[in-house]
mmCIF file of the N, C-alpha and C atoms, coordinates in Angstrom:
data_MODEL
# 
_entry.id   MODEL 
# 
loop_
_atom_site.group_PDB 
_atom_site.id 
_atom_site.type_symbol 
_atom_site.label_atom_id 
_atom_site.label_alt_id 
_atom_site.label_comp_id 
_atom_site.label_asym_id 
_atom_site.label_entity_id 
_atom_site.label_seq_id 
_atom_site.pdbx_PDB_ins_code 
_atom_site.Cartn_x 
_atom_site.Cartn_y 
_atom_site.Cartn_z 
_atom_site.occupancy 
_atom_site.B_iso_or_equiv 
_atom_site.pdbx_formal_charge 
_atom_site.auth_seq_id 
_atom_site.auth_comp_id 
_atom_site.auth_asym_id 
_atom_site.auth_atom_id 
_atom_site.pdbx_PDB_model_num 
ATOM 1   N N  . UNK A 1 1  ? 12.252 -3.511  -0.247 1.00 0.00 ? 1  UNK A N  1 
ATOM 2   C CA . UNK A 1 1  ? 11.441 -4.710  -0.295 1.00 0.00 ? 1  UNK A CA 1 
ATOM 3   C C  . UNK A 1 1  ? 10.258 -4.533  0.650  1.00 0.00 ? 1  UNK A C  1 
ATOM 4   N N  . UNK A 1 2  ? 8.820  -4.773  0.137  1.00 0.00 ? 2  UNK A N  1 
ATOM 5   C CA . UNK A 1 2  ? 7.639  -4.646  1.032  1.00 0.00 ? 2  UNK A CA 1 
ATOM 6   C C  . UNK A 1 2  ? 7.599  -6.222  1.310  1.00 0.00 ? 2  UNK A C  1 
ATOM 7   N N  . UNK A 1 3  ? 6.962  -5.974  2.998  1.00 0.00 ? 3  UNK A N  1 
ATOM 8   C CA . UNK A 1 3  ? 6.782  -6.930  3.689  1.00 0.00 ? 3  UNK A CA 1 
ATOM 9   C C  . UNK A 1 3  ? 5.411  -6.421  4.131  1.00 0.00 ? 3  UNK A C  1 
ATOM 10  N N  . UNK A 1 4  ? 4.733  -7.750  5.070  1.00 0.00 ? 4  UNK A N  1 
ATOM 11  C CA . UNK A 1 4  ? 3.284  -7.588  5.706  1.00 0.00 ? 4  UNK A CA 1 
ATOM 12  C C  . UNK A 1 4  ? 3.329  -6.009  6.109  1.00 0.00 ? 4  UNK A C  1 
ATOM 13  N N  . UNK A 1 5  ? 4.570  -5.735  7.198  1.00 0.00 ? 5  UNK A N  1 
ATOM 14  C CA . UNK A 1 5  ? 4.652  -4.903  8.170  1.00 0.00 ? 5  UNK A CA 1 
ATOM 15  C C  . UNK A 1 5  ? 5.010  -3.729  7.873  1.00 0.00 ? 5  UNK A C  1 
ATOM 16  N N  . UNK A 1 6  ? 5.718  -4.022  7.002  1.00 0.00 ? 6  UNK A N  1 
ATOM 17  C CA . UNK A 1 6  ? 6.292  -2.144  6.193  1.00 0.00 ? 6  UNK A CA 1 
ATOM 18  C C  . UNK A 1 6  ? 7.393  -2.654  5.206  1.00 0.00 ? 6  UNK A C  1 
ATOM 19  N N  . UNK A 1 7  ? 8.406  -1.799  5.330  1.00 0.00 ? 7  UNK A N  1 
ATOM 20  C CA . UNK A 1 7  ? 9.304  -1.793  3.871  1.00 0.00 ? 7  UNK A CA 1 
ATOM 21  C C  . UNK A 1 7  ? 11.071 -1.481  4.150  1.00 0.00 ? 7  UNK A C  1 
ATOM 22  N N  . UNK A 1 8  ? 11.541 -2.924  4.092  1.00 0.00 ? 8  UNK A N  1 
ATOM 23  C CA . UNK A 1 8  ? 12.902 -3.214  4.426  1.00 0.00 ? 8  UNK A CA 1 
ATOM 24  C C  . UNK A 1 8  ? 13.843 -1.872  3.688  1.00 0.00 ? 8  UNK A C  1 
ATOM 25  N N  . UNK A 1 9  ? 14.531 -0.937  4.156  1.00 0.00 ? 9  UNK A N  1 
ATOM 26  C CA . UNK A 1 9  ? 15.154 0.030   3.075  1.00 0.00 ? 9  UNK A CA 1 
ATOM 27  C C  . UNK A 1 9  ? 16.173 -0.607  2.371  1.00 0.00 ? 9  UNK A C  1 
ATOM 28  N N  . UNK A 1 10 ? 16.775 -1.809  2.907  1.00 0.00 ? 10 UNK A N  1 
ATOM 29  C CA . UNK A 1 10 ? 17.607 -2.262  1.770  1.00 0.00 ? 10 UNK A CA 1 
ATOM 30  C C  . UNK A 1 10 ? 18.051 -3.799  1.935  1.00 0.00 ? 10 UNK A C  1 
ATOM 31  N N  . UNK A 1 11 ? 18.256 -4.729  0.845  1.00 0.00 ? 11 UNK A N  1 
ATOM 32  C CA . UNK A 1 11 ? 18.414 -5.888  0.974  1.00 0.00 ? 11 UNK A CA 1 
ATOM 33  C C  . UNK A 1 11 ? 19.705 -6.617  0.295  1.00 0.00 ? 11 UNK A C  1 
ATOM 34  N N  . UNK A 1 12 ? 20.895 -6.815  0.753  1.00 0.00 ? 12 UNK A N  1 
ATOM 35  C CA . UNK A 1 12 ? 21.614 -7.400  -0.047 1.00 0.00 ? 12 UNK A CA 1 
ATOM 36  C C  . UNK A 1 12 ? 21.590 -9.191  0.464  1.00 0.00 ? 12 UNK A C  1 
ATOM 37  N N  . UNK A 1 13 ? 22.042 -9.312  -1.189 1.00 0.00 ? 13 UNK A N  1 
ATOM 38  C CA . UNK A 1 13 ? 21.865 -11.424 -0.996 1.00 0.00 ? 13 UNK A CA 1 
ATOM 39  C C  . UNK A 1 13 ? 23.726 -11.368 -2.015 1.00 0.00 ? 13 UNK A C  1 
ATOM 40  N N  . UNK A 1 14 ? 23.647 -12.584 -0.807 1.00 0.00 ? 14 UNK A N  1 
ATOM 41  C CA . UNK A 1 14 ? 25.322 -12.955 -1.819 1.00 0.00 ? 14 UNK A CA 1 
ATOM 42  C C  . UNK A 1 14 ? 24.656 -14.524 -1.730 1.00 0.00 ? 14 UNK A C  1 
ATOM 43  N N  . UNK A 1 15 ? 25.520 -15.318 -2.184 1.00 0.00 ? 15 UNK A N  1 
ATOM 44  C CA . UNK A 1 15 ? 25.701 -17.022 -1.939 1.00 0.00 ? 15 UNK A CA 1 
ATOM 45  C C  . UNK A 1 15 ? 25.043 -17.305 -0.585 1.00 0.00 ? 15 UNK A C  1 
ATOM 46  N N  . UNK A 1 16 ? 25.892 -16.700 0.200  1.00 0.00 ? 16 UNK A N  1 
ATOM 47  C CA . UNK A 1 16 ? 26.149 -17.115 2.219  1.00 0.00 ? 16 UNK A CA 1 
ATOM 48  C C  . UNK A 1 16 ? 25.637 -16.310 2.528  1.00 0.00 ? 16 UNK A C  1 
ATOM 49  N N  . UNK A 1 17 ? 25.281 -15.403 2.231  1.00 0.00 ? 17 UNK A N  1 
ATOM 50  C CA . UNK A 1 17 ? 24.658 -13.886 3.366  1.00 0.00 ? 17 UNK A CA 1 
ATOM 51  C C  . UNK A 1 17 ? 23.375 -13.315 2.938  1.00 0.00 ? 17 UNK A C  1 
ATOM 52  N N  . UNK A 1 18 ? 22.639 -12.859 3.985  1.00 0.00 ? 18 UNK A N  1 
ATOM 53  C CA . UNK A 1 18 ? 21.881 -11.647 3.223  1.00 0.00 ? 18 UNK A CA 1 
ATOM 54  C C  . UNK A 1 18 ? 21.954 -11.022 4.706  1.00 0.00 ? 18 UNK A C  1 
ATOM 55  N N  . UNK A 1 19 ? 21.662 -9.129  3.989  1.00 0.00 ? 19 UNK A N  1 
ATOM 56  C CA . UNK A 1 19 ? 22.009 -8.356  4.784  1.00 0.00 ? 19 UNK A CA 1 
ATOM 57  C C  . UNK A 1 19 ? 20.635 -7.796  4.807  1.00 0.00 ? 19 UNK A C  1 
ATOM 58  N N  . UNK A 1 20 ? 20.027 -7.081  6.323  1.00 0.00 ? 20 UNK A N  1 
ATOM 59  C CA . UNK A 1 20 ? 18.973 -6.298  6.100  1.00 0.00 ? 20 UNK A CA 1 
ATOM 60  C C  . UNK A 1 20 ? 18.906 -5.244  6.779  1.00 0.00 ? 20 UNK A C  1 
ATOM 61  N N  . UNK A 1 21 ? 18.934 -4.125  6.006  1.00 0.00 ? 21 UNK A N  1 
ATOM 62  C CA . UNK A 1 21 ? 19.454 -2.608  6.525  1.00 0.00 ? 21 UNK A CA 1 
ATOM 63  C C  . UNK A 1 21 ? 18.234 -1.732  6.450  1.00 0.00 ? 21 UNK A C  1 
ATOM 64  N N  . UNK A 1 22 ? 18.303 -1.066  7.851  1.00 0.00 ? 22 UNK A N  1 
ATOM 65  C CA . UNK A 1 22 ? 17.275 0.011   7.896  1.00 0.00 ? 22 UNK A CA 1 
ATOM 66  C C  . UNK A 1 22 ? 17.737 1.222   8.590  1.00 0.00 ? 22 UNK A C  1 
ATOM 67  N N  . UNK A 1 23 ? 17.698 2.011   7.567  1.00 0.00 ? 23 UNK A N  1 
ATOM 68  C CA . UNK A 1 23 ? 18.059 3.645   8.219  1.00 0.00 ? 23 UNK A CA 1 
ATOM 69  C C  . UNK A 1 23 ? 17.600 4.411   8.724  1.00 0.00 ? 23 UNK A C  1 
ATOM 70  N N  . UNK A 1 24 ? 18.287 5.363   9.554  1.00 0.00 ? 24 UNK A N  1 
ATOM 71  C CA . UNK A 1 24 ? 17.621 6.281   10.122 1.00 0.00 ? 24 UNK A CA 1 
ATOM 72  C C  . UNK A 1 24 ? 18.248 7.457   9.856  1.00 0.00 ? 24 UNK A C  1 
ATOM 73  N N  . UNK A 1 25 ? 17.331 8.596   10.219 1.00 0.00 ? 25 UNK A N  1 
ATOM 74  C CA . UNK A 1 25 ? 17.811 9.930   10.557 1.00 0.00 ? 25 UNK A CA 1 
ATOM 75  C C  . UNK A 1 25 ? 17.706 10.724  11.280 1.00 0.00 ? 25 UNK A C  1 
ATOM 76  N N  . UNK A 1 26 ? 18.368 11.048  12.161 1.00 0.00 ? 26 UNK A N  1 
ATOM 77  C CA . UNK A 1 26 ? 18.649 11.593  13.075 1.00 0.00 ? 26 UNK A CA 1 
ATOM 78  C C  . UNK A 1 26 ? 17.947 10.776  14.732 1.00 0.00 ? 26 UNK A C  1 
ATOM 79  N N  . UNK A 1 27 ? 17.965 9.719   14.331 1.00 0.00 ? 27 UNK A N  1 
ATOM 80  C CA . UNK A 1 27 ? 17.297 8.694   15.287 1.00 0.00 ? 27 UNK A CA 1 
ATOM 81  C C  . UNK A 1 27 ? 18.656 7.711   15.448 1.00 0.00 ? 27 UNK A C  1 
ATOM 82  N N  . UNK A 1 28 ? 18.466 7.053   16.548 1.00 0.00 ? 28 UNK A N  1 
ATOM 83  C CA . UNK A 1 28 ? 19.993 6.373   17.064 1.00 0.00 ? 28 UNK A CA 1 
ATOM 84  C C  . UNK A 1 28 ? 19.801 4.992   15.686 1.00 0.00 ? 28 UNK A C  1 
ATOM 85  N N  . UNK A 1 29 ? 20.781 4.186   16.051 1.00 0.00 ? 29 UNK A N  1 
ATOM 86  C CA . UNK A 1 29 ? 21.405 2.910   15.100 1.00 0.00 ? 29 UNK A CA 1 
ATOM 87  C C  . UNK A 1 29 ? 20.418 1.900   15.376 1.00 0.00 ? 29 UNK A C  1 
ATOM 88  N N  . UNK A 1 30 ? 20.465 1.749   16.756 1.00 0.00 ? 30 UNK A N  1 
ATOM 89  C CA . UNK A 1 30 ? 19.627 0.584   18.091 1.00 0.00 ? 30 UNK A CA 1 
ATOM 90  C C  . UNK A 1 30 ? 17.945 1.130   17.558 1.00 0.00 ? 30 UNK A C  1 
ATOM 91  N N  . UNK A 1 31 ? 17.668 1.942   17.359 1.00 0.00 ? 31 UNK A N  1 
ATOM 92  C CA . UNK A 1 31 ? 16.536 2.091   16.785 1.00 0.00 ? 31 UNK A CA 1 
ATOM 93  C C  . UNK A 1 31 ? 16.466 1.316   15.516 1.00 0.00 ? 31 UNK A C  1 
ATOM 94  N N  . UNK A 1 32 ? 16.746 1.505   14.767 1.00 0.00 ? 32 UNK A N  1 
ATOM 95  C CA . UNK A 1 32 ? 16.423 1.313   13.431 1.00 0.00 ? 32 UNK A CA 1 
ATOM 96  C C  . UNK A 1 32 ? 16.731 -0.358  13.446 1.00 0.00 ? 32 UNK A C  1 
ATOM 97  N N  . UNK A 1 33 ? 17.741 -1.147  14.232 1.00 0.00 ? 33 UNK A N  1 
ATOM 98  C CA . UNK A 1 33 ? 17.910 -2.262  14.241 1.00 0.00 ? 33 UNK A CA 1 
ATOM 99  C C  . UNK A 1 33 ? 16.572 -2.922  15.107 1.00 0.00 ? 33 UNK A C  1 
ATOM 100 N N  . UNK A 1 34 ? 16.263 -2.094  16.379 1.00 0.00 ? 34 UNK A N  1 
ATOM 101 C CA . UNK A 1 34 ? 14.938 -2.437  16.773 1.00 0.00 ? 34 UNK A CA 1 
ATOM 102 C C  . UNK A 1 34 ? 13.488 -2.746  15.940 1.00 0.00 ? 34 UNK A C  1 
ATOM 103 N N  . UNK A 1 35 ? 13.502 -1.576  14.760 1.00 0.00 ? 35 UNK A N  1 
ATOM 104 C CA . UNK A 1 35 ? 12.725 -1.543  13.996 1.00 0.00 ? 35 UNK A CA 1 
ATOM 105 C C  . UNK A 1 35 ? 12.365 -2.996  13.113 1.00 0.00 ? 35 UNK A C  1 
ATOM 106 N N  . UNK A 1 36 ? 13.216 -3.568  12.713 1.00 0.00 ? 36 UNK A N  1 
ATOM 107 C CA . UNK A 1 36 ? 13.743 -4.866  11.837 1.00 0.00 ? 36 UNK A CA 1 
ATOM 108 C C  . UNK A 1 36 ? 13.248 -5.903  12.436 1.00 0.00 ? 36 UNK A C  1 
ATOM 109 N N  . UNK A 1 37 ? 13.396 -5.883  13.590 1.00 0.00 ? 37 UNK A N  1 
ATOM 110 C CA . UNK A 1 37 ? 13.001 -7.061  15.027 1.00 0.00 ? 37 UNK A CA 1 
ATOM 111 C C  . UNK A 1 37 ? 11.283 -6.273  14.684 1.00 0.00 ? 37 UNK A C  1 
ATOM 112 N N  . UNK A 1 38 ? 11.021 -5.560  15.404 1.00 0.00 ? 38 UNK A N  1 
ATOM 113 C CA . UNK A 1 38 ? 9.435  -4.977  15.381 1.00 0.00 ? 38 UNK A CA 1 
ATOM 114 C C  . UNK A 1 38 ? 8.775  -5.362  14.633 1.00 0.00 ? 38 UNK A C  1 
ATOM 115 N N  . UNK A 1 39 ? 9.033  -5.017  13.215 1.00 0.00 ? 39 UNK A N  1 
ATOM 116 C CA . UNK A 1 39 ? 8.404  -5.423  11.770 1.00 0.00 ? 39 UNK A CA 1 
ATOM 117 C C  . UNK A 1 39 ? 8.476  -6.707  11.251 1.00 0.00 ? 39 UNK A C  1 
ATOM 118 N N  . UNK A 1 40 ? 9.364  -7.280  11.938 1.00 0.00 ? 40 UNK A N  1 
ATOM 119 C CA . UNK A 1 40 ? 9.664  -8.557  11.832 1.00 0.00 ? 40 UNK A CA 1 
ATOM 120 C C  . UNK A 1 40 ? 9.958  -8.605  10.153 1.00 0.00 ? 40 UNK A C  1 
ATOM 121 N N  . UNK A 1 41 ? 10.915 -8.018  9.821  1.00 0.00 ? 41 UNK A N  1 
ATOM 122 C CA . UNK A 1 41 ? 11.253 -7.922  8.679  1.00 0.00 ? 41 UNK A CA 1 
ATOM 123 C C  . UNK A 1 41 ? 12.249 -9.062  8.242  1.00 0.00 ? 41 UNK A C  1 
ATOM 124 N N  . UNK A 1 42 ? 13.029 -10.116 9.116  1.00 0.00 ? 42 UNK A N  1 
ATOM 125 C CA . UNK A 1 42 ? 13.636 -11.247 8.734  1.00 0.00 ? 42 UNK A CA 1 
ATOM 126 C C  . UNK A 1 42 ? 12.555 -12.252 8.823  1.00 0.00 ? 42 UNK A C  1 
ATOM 127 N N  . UNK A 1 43 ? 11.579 -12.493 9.198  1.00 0.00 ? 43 UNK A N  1 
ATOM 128 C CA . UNK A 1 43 ? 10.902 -13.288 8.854  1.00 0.00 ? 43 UNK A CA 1 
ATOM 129 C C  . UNK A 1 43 ? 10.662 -14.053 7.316  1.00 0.00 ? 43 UNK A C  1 
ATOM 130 N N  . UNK A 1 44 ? 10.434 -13.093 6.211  1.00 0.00 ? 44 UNK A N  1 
ATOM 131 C CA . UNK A 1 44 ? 10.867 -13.658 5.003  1.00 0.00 ? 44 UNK A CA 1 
ATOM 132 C C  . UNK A 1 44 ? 12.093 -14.362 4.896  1.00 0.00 ? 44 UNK A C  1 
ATOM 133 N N  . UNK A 1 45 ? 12.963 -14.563 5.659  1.00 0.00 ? 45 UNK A N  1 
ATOM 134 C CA . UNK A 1 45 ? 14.113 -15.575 5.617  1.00 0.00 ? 45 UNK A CA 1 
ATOM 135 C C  . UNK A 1 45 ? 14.045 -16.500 6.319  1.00 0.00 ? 45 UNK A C  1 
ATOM 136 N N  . UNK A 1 46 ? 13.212 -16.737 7.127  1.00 0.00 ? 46 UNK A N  1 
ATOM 137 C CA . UNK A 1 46 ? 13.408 -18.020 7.755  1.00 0.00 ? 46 UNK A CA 1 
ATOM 138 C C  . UNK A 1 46 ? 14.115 -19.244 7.649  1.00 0.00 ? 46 UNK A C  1 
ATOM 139 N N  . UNK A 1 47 ? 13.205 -19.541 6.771  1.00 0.00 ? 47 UNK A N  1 
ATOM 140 C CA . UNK A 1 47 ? 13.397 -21.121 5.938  1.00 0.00 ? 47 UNK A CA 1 
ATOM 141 C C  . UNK A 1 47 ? 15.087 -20.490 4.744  1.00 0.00 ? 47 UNK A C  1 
ATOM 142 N N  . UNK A 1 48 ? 15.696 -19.735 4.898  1.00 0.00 ? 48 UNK A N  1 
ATOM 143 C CA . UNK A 1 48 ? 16.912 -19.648 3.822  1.00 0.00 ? 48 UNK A CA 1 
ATOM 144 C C  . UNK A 1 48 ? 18.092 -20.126 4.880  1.00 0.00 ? 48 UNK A C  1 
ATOM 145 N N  . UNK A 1 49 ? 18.893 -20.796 3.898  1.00 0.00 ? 49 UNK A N  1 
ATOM 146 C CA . UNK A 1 49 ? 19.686 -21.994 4.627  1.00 0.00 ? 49 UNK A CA 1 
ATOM 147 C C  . UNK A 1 49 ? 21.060 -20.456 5.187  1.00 0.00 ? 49 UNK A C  1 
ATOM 148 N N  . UNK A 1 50 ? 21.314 -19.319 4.730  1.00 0.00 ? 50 UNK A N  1 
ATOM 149 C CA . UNK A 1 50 ? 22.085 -18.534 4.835  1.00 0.00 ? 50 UNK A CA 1 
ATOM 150 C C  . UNK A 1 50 ? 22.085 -17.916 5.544  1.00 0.00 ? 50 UNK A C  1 
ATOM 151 N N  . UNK A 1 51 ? 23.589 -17.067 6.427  1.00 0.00 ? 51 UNK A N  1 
ATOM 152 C CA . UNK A 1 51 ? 23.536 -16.632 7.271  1.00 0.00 ? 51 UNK A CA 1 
ATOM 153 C C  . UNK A 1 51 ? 22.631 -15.037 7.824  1.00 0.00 ? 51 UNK A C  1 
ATOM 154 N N  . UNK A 1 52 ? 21.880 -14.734 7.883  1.00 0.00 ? 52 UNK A N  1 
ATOM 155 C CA . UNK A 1 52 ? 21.378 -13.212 7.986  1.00 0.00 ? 52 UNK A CA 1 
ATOM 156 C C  . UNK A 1 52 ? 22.103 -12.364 8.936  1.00 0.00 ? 52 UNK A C  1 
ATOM 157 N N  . UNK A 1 53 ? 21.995 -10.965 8.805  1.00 0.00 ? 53 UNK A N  1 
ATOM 158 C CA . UNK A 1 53 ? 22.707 -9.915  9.348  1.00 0.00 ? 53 UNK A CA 1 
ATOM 159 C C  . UNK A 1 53 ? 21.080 -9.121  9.480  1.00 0.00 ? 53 UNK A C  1 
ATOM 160 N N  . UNK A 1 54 ? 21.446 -8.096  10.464 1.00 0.00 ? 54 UNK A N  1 
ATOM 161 C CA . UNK A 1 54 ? 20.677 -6.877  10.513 1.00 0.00 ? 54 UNK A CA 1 
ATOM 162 C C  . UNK A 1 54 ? 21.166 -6.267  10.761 1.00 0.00 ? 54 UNK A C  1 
ATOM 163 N N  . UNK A 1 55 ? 20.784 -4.897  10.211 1.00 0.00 ? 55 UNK A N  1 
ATOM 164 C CA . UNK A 1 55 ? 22.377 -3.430  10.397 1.00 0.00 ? 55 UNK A CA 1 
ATOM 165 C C  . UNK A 1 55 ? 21.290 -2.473  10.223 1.00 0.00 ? 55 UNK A C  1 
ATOM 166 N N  . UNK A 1 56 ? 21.064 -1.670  11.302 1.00 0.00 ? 56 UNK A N  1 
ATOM 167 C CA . UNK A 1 56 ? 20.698 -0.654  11.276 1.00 0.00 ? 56 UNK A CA 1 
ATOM 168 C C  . UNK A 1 56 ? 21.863 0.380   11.775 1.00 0.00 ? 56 UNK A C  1 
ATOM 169 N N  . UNK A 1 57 ? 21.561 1.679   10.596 1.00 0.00 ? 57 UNK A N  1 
ATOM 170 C CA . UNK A 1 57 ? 22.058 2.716   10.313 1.00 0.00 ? 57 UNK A CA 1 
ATOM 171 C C  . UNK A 1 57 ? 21.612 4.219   11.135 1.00 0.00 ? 57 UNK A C  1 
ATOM 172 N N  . UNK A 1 58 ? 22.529 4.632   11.405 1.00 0.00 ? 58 UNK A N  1 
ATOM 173 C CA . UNK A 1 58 ? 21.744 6.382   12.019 1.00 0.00 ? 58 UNK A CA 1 
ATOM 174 C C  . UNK A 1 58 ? 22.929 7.084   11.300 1.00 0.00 ? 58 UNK A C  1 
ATOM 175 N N  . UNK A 1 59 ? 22.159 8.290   10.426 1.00 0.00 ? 59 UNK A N  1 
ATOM 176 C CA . UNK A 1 59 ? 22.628 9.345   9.898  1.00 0.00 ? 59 UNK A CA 1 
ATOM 177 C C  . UNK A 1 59 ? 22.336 10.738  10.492 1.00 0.00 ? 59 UNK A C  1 
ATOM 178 N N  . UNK A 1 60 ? 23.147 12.134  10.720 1.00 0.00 ? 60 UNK A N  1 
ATOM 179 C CA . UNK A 1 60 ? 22.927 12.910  11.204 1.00 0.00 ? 60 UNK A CA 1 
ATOM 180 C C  . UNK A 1 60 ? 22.677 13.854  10.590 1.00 0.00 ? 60 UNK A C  1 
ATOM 181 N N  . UNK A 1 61 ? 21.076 14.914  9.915  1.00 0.00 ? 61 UNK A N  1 
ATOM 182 C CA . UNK A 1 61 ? 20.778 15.378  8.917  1.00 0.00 ? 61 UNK A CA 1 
ATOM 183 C C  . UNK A 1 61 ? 21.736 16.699  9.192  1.00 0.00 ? 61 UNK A C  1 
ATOM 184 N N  . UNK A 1 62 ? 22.162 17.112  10.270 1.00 0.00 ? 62 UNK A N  1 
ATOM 185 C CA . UNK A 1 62 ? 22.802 18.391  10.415 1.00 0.00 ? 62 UNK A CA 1 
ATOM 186 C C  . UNK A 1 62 ? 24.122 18.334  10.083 1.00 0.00 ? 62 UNK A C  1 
ATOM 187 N N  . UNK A 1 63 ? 25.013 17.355  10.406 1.00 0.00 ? 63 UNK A N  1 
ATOM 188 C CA . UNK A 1 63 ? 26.185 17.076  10.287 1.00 0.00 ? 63 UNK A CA 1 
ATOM 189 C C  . UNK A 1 63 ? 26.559 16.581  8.829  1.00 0.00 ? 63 UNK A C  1 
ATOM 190 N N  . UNK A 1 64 ? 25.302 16.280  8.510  1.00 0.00 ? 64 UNK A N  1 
ATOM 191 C CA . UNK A 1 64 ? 25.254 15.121  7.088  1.00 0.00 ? 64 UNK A CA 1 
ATOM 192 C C  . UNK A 1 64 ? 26.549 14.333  7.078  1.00 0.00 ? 64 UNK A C  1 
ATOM 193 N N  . UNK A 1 65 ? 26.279 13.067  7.933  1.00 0.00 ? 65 UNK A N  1 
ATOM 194 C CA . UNK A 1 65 ? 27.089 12.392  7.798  1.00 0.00 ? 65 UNK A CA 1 
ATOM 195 C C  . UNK A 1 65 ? 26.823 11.200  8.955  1.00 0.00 ? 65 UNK A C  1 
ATOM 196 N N  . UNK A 1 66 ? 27.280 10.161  8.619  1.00 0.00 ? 66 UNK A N  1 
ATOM 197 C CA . UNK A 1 66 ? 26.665 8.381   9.181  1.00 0.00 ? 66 UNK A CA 1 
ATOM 198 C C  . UNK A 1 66 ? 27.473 8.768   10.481 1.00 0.00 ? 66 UNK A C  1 
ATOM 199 N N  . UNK A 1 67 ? 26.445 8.703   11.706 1.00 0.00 ? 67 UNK A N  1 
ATOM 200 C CA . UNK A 1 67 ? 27.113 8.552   12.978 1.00 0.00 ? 67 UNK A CA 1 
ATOM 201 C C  . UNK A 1 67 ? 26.983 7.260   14.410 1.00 0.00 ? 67 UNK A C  1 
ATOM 202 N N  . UNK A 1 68 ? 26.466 6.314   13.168 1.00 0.00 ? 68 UNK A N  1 
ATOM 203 C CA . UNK A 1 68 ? 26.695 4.816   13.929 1.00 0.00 ? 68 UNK A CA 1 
ATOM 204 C C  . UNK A 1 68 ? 25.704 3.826   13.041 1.00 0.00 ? 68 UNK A C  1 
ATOM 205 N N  . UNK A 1 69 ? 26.364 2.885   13.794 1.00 0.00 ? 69 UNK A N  1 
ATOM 206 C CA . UNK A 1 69 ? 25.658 1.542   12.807 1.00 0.00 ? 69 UNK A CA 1 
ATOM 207 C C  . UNK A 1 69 ? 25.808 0.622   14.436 1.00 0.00 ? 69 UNK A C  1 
ATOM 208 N N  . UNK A 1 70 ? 24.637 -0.498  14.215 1.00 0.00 ? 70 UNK A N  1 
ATOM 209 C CA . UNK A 1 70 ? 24.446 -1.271  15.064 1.00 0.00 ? 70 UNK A CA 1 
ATOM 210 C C  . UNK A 1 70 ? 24.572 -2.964  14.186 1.00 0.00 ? 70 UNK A C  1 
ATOM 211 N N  . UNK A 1 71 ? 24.998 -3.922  14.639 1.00 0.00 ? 71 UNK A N  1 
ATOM 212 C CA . UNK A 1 71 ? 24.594 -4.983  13.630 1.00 0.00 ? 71 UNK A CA 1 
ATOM 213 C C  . UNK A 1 71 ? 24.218 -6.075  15.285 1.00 0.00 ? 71 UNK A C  1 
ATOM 214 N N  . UNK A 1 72 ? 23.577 -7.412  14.220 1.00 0.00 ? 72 UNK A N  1 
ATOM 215 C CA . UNK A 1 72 ? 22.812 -8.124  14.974 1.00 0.00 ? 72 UNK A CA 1 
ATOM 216 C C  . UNK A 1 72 ? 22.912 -9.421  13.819 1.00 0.00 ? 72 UNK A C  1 
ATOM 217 N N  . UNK A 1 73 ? 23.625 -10.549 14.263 1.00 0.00 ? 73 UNK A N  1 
ATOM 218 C CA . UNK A 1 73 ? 23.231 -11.953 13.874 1.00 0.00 ? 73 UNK A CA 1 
ATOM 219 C C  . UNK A 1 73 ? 22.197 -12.992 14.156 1.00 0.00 ? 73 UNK A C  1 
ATOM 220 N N  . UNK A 1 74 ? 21.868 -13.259 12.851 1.00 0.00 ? 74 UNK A N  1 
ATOM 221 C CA . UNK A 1 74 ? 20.766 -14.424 13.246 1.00 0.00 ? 74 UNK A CA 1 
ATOM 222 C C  . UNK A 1 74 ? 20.739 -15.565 12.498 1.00 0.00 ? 74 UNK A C  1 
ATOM 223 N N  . UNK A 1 75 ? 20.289 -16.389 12.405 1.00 0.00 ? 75 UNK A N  1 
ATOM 224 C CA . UNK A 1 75 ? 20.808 -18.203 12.216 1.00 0.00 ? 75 UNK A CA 1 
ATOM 225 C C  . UNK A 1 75 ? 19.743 -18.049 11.097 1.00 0.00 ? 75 UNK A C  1 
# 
């Protein structure tokens, strides 16, 4: 999803939730969740009556394989 600031890598919506995930590679979890805050990529939710998540991801290109996730609630 493109925003003002750049481009959310992934967006899930249920009823109650939406999730907003940004990955990384070979860069820590806390990064990529930083990133979300930076870009201000929940901003398009504001005004949604549902709960939001942010989950940033770090993958390890050598290991190939997910070596942390960070999450972060917001109202």
């Amino acid at each position: 999803m493109h925003t003002y600031t750049g481009r959310i890598d992934c967006k899930v919506e249920t009823e109650d939730y939406i999730y907003l995930f940004e990955f990384k590679r070979d860069e820590s979890a806390e990064e990529a969740l930083n990133q979300i805050d930076d870009k201000d990529y929940a901003l398009s939710f504001v005004a949604d009556s549902r709960k939001l998540f942010k989950i940033g991801v770090s993958f390890d290109s050598e290991e190939r394989k997910l070596i942390g996730w960070e999450v972060s609630e917001s109202n």
